[in-house]
N, C-alpha and C positions, 0 to 999 in steps of 0.2 A: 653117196649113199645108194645103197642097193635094196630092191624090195623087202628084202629079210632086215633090212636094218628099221624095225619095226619102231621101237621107242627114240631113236633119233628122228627118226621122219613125225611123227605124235609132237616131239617137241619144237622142231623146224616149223610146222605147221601152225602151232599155237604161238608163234612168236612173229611168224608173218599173218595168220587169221584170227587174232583175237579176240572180235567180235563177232565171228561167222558161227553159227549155229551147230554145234560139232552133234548134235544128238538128232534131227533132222536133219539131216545132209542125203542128197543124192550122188550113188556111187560114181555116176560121170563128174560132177565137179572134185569131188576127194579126188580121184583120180588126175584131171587136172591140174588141180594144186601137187598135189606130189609129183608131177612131171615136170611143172614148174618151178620145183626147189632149186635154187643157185647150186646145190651141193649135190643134187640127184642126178644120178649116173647109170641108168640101166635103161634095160628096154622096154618100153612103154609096154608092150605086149606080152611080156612074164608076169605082168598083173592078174588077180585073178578076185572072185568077191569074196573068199576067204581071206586073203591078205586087205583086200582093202575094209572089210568088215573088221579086223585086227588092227589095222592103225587107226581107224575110227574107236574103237575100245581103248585102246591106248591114248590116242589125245583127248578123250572123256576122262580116264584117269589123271590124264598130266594137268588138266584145268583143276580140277577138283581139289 
């Protein structure tokens, strides 16, 4: 998975953190966790709080 792979990392996320607080979240830990996906493959540093504001809207939708 690469940062643009928005809705896979949302559901990656919620199936390793399903009891973490997805609406409260600080951007250093999402971040974390998405670099810690078994499946995640990019560089830490193309991240940016746009994208990570976006997979946060996205695994809020996927719980939902």
């Amino acid at each position: 998975m690469k940062w643009t792979d928005i809705l896979d990392i949302a559901i990656a996320l919620e199936e390793t953190h399903p009891d973490a607080d997805n609406v409260n979240l600080r951007y250093t830990d999402l971040h974390a966790w998405v670099c810690a996906l078994a499946d995640f493959d990019d560089d830490p540093q193309k991240s940016n709080e746009k994208i990570l504001e976006a997979i946060q809207m996205a695994w809020i939708d996927e719980r939902d």
